[in-house]
N, C-alpha and C positions, 0 to 999 in steps of 0.2 A: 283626377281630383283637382290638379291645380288648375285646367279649364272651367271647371264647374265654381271652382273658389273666386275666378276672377269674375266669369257668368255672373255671381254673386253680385262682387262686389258692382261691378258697372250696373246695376239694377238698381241697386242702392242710392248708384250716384246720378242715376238717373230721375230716381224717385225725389232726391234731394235737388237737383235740379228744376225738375217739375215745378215742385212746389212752390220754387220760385220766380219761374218763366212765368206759372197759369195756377195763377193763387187759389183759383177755385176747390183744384184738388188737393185736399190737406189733410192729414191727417186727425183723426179724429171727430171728425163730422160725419154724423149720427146716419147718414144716406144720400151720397151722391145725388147731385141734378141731372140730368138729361134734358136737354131741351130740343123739340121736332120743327123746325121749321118747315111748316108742311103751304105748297101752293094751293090749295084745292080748300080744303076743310078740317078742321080738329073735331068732327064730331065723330063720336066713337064709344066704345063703351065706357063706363061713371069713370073708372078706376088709370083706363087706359086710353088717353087724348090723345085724339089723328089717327088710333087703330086703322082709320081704312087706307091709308095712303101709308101708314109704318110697320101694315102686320107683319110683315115678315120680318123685320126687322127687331119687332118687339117679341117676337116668337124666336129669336137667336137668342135675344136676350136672357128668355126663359131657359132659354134649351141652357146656359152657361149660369144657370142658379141666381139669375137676377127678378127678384117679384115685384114688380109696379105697385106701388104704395107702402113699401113693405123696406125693400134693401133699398130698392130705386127710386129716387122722386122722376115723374116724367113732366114735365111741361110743354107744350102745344104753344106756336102760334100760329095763326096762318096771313098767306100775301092776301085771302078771300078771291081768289083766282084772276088776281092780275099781278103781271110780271113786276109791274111800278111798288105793288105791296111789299114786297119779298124784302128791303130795305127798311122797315118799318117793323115790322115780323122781329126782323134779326135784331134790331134796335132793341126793343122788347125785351127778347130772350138776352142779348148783354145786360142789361139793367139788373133785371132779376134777382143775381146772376144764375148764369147756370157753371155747368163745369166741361159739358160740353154741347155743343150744338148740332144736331144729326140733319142730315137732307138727301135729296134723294135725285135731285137733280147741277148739273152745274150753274143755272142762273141763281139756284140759291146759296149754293157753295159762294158763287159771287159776294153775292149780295154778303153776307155772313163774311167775309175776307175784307170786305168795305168797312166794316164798322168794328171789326175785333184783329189784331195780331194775336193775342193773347192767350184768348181760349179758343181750346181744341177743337177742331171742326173736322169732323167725320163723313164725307159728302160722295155720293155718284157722280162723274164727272163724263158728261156727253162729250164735251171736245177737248181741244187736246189744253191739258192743263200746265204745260209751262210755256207754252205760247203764251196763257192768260195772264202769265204773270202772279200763277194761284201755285207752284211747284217751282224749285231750280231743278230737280230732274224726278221720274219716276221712281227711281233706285232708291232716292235720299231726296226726300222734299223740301227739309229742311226750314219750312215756318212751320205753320198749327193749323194746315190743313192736308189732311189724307184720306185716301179712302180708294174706291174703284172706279178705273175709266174704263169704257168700251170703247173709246175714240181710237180709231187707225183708219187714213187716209183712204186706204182702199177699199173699206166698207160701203163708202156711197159708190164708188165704182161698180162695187159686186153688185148692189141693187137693181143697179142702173144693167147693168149685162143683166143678171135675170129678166127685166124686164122686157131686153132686147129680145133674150132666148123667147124667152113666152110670147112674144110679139113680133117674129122674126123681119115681118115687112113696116115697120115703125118705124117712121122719120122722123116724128115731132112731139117732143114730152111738154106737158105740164107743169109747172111747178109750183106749190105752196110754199111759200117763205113766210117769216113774220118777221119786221124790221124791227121790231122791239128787242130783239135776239141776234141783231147784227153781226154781234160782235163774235158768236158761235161761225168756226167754220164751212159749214156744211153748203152754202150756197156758192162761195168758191169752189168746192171741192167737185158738186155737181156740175157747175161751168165746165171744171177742166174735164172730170171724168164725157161729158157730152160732148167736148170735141173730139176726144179721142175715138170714142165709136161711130162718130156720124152724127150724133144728134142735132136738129132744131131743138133751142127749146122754149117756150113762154110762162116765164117763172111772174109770177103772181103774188102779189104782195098783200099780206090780211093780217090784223091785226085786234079784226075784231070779229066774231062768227057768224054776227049778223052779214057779214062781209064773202061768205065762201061764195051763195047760189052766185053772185054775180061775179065772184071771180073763176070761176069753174065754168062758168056761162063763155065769160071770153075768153079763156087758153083755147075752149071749144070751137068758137068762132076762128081764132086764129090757126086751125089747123091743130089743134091738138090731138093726138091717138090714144093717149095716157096719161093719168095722173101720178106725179112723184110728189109725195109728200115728207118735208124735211124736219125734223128732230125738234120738238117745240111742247113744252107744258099745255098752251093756250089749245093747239090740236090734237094734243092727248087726251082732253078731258070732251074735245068734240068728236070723237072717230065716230060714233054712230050719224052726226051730220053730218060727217064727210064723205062716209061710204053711199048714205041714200041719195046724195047730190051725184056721188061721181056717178052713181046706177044709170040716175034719171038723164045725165047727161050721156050717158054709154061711154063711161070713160075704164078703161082696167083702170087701177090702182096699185102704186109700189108704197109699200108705207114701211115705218121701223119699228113698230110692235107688238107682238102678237095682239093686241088686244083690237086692234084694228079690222086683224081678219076676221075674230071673233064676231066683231060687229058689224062686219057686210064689206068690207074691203078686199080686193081679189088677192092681195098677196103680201106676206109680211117676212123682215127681215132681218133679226136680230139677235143679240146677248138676249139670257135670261132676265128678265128684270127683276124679279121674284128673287134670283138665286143673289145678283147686286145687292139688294135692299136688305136680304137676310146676312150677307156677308160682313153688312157693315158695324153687325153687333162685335164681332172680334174685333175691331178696331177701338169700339167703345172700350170693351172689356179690359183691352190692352192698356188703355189709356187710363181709364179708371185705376190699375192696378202699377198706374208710375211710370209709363212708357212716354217719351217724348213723339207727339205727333209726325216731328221731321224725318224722326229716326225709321219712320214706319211705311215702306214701300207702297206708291200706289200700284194696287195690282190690275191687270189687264184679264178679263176673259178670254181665253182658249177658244171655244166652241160657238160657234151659231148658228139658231136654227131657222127654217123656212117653214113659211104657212103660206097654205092655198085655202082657198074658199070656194069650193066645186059649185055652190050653186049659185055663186056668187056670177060663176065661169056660165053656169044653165042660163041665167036669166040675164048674161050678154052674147048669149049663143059663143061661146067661146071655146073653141075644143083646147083643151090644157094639151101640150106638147107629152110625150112620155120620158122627153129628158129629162122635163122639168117635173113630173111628177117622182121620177125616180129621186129628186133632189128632198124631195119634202121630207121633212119630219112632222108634218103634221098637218093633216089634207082634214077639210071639214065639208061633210057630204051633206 
């Protein structure tokens, strides 16, 4: 009992803190804000703005007795699918205000940490987040921004070996970067992991989509066997350009989402994104009901899975390894 009594009280003193770190949450105000800063688009259904890039996230919401229009107010802004927006967006959504601000990637987490200490920010975080200066530790964050990272060093390594394994006689990778995203680790990480196994590699810098045929055109020219493509909003919302370029060029593909292989890419390698984005509602929840964002651990996913694209494999006459199909969880015939 005297556990639960003190349970109590620090919840108290936290809520009473809250109130005064991140004014927005206060008591007595008829229905919380929510605000999505969404890269892509806000359009969605009447009631529920950025549905397509937050459902799952708005579907935790539900799941924990939150109704959009109702308990929850939601507000939408978007970057309009460029990285430069996501600063503008967030601008916005402080103004407003909101009470707190949800995202789903780390350039927006960014961006949103640029223009607020104050309010709580709920965010995906792709790299490693107190590198960024956006965490003092995972355990205990410690400002007003938490939520899930998938980032761990050895992730682009693993890629990179599967694509070894599926490629066993591959000298020379590919690579997609976007310099607007510099500041994300992943194009270090791919350097170092590519010396360690042998790799060449001719990493490719694009920034804009109109920009892939011809950068896909010369990794191929310079010897390329494969494309790696590295962790980026602006390539997320292009995998079907990317997969039909790398086809045309006969390139395999390593990419980091499923939705890639989905769309014609030979191989994918990741956290859930879905199970990320719906996670993030318990953070809200949390927060909404008086929790200090610092106090609230960022958590890392456990599990990742693998996607092949067999016909993806057909139509670069590619016979898939059976170590590597033993690996998949999710082979598309």
């Amino acid at each position: 009992m005297g556990c639960l009594m003190w349970k109590r009280g620090r919840y108290l003193y936290l809520w009473s803190a809250l109130v005064t770190a991140f004014p927005g949450v206060a008591a007595g105000q008829s229905a919380p804000r929510v605000g999505l800063l969404a890269w892509a688009s806000c359009n969605g259904p009447s009631n529920v703005p950025g549905l397509s890039e937050f459902e799952p996230f708005v579907r935790g919401l539900d799941e924990l007795g939150y109704k959009p229009g109702e308990t929850v107010i939601i507000d939408c802004r978007s970057a309009g699918g460029r990285d430069k927006g996501l600063a503008v967006a967030a601008a916005e959504l402080v103004r407003l205000p909101v009470d707190v601000i949800v995202t789903t990637s780390q350039p927006g987490g960014r961006a949103a940490h640029e223009v607020t200490h104050t309010i709580p920010i709920v965010s995906v975080v792709s790299g490693d987040p107190v590198e960024a200066g956006l965490a003092r530790s995972l355990a205990k964050p410690g400002g007003n921004l938490t939520g899930v990272s998938y980032y761990v060093t050895e992730l682009t390594a693993k890629r990179l070996e599967l694509l070894k394994e599926m490629l066993p006689a591959i000298a020379k990778v590919g690579v997609l970067a976007n310099p607007d995203v510099s500041y994300l680790p992943f194009e270090a990480d791919t350097k170092r992991a590519a010396k360690q196994l042998g790799l060449e590699l001719s990493i490719q810098q694009v920034s804009d989509p109109a920009d892939f045929e011809s950068a896909i055109s010369r990794m191929k020219a310079e010897g390329a066997q494969a494309l790696f493509v590295l962790p980026d909003l602006m390539f997320a919302s292009q995998a079907g350009h990317i997969a039909t370029a790398a086809i045309e060029h006969r390139l395999p593909s390593m990419t980091w989402a499923s939705w890639f292989a989905q769309e014609g890419c030979l191989m994918a390698y990741s956290a859930d994104y879905e199970e990320m984005a719906h996670r993030l509602a318990f953070y809200v929840d949390r927060i909404l009901k008086g929790a200090n964002p610092g106090d609230l651990p960022i958590e890392q996913p456990t599990t990742f899975k693998l996607w092949i694209n067999l016909r993806t494999a057909k139509v670069l006459d590619l016979q898939v390894p059976q170590s590597v199909l033993l690996l998949a969880d999710k082979v598309i015939e």
